[in-house]
mmCIF file of the C-alpha atoms, coordinates in Angstrom:
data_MODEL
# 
_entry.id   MODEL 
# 
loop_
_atom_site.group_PDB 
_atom_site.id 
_atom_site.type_symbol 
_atom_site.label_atom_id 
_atom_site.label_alt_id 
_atom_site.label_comp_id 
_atom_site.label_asym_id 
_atom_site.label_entity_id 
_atom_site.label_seq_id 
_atom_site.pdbx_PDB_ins_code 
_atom_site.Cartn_x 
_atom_site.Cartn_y 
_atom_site.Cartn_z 
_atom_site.occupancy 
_atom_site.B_iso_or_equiv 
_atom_site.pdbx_formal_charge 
_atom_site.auth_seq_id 
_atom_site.auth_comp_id 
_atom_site.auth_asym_id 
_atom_site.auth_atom_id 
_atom_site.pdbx_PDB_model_num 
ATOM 1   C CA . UNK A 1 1   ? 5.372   -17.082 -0.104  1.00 0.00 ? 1   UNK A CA 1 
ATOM 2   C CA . UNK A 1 2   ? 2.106   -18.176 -0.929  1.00 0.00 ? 2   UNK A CA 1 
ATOM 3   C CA . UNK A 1 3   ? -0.290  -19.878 -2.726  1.00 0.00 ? 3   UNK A CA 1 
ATOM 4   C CA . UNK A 1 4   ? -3.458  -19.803 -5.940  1.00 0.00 ? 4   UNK A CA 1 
ATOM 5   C CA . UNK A 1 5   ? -6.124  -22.060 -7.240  1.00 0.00 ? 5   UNK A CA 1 
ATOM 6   C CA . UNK A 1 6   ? -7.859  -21.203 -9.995  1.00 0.00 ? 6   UNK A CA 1 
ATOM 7   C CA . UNK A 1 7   ? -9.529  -22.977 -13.584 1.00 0.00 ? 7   UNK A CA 1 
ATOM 8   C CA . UNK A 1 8   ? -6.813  -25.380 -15.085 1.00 0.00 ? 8   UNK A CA 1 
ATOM 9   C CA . UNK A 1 9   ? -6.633  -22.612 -17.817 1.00 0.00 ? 9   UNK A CA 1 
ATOM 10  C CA . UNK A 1 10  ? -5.256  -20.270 -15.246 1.00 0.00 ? 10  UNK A CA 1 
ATOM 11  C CA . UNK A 1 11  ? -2.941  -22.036 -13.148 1.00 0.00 ? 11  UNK A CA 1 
ATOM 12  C CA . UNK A 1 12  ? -1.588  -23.490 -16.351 1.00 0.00 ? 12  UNK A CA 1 
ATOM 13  C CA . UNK A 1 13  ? -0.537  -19.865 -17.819 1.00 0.00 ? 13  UNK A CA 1 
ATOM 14  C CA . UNK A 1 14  ? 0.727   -18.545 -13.863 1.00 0.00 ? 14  UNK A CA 1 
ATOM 15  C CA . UNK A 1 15  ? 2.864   -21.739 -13.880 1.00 0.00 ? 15  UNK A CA 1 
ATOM 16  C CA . UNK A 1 16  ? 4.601   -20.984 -17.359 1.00 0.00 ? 16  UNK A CA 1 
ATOM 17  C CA . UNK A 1 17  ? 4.931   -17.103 -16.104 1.00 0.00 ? 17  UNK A CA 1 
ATOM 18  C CA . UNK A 1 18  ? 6.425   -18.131 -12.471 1.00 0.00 ? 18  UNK A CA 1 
ATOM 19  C CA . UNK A 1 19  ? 8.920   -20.882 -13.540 1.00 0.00 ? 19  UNK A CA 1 
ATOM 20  C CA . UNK A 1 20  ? 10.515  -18.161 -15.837 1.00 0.00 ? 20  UNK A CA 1 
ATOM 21  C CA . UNK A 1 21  ? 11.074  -15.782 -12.626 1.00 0.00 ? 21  UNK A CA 1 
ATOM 22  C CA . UNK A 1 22  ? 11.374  -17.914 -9.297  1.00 0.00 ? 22  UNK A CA 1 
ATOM 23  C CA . UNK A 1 23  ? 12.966  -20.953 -8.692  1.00 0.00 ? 23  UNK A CA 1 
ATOM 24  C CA . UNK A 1 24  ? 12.084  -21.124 -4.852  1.00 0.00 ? 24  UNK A CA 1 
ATOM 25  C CA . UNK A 1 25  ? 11.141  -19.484 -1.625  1.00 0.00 ? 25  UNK A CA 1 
ATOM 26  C CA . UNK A 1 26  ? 14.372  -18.702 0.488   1.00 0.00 ? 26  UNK A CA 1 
ATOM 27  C CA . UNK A 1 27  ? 14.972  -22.074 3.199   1.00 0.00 ? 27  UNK A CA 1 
ATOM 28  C CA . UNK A 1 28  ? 14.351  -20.266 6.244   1.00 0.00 ? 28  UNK A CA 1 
ATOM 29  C CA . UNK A 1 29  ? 10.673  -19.566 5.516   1.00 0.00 ? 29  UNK A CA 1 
ATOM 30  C CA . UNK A 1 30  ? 9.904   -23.199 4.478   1.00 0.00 ? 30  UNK A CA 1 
ATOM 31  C CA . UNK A 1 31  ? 9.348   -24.766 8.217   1.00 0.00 ? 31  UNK A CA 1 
ATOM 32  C CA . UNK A 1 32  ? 7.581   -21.361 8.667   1.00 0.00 ? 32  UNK A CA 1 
ATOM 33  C CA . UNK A 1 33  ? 5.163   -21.724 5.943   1.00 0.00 ? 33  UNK A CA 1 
ATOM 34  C CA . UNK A 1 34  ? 4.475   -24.999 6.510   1.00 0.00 ? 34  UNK A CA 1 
ATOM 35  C CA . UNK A 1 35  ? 3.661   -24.582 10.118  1.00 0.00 ? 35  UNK A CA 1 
ATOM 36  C CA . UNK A 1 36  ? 1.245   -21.636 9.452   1.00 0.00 ? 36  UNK A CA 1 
ATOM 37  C CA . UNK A 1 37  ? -0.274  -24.373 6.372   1.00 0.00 ? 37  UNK A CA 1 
ATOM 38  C CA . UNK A 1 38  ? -0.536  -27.042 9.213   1.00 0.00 ? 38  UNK A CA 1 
ATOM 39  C CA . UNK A 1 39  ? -1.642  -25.402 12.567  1.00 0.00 ? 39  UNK A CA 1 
ATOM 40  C CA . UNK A 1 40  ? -5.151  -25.650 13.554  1.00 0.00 ? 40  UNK A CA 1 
ATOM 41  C CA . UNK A 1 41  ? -5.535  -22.190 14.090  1.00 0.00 ? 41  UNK A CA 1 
ATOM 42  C CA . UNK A 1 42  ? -4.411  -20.986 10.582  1.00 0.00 ? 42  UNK A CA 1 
ATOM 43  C CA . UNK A 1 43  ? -8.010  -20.319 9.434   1.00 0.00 ? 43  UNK A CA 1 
ATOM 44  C CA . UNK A 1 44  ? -8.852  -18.469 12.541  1.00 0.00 ? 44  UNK A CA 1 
ATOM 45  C CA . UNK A 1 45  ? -5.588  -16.502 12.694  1.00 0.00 ? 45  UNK A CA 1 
ATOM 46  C CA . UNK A 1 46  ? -6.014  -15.840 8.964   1.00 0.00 ? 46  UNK A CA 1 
ATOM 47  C CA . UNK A 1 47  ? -9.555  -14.661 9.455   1.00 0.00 ? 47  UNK A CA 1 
ATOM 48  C CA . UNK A 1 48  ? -8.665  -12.411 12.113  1.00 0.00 ? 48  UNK A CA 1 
ATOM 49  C CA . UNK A 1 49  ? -6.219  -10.583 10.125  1.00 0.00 ? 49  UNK A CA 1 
ATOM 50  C CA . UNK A 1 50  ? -8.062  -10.485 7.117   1.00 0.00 ? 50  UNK A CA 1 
ATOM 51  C CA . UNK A 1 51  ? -10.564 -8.668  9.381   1.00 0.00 ? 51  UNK A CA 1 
ATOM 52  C CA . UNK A 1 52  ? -8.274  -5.906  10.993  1.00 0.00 ? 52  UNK A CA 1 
ATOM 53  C CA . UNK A 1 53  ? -6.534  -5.293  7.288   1.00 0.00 ? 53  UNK A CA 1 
ATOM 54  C CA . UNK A 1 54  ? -10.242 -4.459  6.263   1.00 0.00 ? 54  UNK A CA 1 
ATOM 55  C CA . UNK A 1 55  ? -10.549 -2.141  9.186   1.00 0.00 ? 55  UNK A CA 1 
ATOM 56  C CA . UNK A 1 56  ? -7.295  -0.370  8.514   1.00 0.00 ? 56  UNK A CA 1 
ATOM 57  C CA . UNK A 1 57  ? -7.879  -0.028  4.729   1.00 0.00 ? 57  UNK A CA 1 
ATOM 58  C CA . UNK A 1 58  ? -11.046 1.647   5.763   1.00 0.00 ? 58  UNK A CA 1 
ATOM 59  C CA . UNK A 1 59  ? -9.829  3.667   8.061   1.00 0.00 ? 59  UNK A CA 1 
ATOM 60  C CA . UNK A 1 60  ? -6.918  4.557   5.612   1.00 0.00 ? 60  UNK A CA 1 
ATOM 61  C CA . UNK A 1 61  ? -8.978  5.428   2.706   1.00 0.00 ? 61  UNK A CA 1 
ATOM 62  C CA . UNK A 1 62  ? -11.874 7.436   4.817   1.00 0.00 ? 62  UNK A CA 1 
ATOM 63  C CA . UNK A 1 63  ? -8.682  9.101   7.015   1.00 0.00 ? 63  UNK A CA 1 
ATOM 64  C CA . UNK A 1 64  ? -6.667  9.786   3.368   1.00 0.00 ? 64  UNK A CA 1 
ATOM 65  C CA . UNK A 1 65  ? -10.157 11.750  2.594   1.00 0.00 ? 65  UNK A CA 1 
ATOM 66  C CA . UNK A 1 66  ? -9.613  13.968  4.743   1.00 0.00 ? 66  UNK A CA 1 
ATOM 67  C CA . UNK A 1 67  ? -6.359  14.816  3.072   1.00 0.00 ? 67  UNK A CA 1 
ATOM 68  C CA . UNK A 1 68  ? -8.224  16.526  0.398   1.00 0.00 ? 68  UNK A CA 1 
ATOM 69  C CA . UNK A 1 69  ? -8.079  13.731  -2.682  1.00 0.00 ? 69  UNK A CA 1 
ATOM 70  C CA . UNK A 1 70  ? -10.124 10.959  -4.090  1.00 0.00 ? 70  UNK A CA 1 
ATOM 71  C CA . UNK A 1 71  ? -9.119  8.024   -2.817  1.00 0.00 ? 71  UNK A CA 1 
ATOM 72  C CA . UNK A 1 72  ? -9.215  4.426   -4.447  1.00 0.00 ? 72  UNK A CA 1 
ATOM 73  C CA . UNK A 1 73  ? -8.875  1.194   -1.815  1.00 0.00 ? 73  UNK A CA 1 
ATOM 74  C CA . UNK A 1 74  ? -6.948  -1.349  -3.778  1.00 0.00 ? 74  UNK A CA 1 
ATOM 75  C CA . UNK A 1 75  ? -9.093  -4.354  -3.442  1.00 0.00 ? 75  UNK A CA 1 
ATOM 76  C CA . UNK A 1 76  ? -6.753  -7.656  -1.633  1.00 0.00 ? 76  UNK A CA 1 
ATOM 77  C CA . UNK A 1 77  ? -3.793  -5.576  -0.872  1.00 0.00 ? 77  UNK A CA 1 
ATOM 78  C CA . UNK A 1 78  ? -2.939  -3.762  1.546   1.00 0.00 ? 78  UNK A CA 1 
ATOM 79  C CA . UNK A 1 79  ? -2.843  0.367   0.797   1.00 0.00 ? 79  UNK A CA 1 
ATOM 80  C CA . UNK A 1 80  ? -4.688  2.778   -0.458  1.00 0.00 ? 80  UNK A CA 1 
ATOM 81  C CA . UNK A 1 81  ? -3.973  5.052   -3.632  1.00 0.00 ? 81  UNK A CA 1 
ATOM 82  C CA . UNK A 1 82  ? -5.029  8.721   -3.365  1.00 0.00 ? 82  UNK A CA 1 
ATOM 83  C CA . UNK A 1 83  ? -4.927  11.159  -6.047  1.00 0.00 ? 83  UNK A CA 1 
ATOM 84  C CA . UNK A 1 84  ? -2.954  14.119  -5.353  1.00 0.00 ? 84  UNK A CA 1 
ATOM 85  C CA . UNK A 1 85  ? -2.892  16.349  -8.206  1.00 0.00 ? 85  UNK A CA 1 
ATOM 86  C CA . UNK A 1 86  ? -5.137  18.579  -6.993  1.00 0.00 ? 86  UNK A CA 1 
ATOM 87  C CA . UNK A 1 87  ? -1.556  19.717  -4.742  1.00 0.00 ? 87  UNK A CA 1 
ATOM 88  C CA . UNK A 1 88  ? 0.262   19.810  -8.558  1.00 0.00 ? 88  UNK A CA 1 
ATOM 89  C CA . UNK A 1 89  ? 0.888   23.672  -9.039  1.00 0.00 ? 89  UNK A CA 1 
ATOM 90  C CA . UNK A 1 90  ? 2.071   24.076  -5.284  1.00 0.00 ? 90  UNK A CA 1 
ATOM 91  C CA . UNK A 1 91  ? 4.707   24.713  -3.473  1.00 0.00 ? 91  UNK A CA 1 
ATOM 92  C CA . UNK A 1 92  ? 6.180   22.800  -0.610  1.00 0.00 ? 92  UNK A CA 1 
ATOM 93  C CA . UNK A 1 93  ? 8.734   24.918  0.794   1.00 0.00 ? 93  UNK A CA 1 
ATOM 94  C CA . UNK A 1 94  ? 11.069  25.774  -2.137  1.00 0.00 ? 94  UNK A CA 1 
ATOM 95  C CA . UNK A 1 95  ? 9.816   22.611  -4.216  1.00 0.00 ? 95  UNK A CA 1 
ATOM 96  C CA . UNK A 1 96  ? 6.920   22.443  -6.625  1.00 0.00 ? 96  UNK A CA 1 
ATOM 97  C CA . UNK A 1 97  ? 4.677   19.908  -6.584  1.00 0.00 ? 97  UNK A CA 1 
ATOM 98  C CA . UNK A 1 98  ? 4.636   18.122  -10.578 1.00 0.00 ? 98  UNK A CA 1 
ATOM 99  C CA . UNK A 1 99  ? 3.792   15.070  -10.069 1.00 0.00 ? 99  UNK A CA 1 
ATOM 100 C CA . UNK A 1 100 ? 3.519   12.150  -8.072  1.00 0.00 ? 100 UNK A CA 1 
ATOM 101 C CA . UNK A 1 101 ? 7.057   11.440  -7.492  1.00 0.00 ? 101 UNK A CA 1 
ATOM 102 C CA . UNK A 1 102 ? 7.428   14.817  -6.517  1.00 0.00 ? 102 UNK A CA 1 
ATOM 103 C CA . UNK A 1 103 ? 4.920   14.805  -3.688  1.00 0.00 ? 103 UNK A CA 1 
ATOM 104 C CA . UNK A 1 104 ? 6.180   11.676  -2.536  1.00 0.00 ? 104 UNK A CA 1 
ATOM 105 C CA . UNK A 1 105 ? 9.644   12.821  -1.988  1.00 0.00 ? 105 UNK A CA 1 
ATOM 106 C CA . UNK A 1 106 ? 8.947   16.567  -0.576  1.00 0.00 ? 106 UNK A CA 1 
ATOM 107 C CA . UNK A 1 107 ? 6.454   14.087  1.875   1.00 0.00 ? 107 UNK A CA 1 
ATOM 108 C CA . UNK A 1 108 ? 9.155   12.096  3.031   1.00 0.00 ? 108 UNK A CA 1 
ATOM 109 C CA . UNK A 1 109 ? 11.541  15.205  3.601   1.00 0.00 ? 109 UNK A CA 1 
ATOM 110 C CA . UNK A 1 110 ? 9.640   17.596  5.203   1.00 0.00 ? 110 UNK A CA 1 
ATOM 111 C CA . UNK A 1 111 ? 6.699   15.605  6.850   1.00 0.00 ? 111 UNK A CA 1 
ATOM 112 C CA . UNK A 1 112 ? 9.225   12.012  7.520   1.00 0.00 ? 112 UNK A CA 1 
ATOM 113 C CA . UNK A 1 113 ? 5.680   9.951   5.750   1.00 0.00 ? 113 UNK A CA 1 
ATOM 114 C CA . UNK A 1 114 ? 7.009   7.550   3.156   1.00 0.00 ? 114 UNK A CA 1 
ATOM 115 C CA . UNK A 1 115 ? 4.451   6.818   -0.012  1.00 0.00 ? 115 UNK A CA 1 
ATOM 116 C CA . UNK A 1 116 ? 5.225   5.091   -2.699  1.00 0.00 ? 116 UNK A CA 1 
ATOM 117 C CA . UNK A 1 117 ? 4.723   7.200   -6.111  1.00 0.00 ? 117 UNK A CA 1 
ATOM 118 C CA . UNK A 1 118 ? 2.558   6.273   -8.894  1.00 0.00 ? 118 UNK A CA 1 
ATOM 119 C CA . UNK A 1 119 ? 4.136   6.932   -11.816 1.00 0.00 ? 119 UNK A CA 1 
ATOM 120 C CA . UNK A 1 120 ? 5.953   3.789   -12.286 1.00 0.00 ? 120 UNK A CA 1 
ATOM 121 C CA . UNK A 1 121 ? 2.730   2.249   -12.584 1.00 0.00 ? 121 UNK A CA 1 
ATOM 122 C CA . UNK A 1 122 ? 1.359   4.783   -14.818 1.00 0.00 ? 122 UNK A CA 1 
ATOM 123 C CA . UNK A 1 123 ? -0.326  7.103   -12.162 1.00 0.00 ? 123 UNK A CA 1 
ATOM 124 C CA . UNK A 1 124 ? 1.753   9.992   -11.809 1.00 0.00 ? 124 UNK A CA 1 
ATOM 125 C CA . UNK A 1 125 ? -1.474  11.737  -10.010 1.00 0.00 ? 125 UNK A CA 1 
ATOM 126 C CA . UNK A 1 126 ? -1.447  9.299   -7.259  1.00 0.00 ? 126 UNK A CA 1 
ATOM 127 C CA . UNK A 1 127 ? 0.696   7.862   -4.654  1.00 0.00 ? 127 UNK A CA 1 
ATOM 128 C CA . UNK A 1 128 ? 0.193   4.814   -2.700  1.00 0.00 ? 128 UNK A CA 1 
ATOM 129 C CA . UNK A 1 129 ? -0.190  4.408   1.039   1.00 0.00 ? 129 UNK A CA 1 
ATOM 130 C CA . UNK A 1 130 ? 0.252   1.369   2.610   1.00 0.00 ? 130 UNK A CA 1 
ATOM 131 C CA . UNK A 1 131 ? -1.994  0.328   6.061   1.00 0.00 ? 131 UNK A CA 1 
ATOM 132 C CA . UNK A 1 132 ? 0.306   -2.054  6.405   1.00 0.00 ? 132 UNK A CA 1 
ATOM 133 C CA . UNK A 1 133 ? 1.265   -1.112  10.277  1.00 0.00 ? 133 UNK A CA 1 
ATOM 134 C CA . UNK A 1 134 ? -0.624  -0.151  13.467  1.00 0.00 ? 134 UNK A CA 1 
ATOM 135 C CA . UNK A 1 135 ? -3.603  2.108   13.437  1.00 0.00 ? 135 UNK A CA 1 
ATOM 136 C CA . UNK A 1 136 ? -1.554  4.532   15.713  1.00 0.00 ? 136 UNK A CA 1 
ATOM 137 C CA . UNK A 1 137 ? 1.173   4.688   13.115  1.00 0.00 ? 137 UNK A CA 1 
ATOM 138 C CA . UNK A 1 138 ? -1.669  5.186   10.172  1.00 0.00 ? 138 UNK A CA 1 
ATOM 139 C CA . UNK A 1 139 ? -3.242  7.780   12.279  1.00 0.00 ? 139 UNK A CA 1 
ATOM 140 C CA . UNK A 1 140 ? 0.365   9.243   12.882  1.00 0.00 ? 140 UNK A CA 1 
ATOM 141 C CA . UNK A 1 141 ? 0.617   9.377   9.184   1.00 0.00 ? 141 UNK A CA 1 
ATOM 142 C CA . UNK A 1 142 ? -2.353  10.693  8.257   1.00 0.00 ? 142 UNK A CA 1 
ATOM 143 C CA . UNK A 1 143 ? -2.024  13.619  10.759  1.00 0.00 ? 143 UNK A CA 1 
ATOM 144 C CA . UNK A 1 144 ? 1.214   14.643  9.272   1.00 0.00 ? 144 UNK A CA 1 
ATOM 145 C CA . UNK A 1 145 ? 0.149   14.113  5.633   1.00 0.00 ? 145 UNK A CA 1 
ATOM 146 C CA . UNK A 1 146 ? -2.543  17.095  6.740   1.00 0.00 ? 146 UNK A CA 1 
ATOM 147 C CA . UNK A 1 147 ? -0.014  19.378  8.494   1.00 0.00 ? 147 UNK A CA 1 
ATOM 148 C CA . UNK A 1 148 ? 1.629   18.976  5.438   1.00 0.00 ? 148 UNK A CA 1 
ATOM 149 C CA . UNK A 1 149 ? -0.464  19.932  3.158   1.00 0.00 ? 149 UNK A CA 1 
ATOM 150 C CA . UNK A 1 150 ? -1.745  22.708  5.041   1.00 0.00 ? 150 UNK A CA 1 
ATOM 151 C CA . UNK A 1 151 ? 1.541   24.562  4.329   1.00 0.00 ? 151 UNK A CA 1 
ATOM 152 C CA . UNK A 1 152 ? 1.567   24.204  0.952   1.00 0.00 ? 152 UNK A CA 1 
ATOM 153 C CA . UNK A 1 153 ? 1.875   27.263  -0.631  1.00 0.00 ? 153 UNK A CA 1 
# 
């Protein structure tokens, strides 16, 4: 759900590009939407979680630092996208770490940290980390992401 303004120019070429791929949001987030468009508090609520987003993508990206790669913030969404291929060459466990996908799933297996892998987007040297959650659960992350790569071989 959501919304974009823009120059005519713009909006004209999203238009042709969404009516090809959506016909409509599902019914049961209609009245939802339109309550969050109509209360009074939208801008305030919206501000104030704008503002802790900002906080946990800093936190994320200075906390992903620590993990030993260079991280990029991804500017209006909400994860960060460090570069792991200084781990490529290593082993975790029994598994070599090749590329991004690889990371990602030896992550999830043997640290229980899901990141999404770059190399559908053409960054197999990166995965992508979302803040999208608590700070205790980033923090959670991040501290296994660091055991984990402190066994890695």
């Amino acid at each position: 759900m959501g919304y974009v303004g823009g120059p005519k120019g713009w909006i004209d070429g999203i238009n042709k590009l969404q009516s090809q791929m959506t016909s409509h949001i599902t019914s049961f987030v209609q009245p939802a939407a339109a309550a969050a468009l109509s209360d009074p508090r939208g801008a305030e609520s919206t501000e104030k979680m704008r503002k802790e987003f900002e906080k946990r993508g800093r936190t994320c990206g200075r906390d992903s630092a620590r993990c030993r790669g260079d991280v990029r913030a991804a500017g209006g969404a909400f994860y960060c996208f460090p570069n792991v291929s200084k781990h490529f060459g290593k082993k975790a466990g029994t598994v070599e770490i090749t590329d991004g996908l690889v990371f990602a799933a030896a992550l999830l297996e043997q640290a229980h940290v899901a990141v999404v892998p770059g190399n559908d987007s053409g960054f197999a040297t990166h995965v992508r980390l979302s803040f999208a959650t608590s700070m205790e659960q980033i923090d959670k992350g991040i501290n296994r992401i660091e055991e984990f790569l402190s066994k890695l071989g």
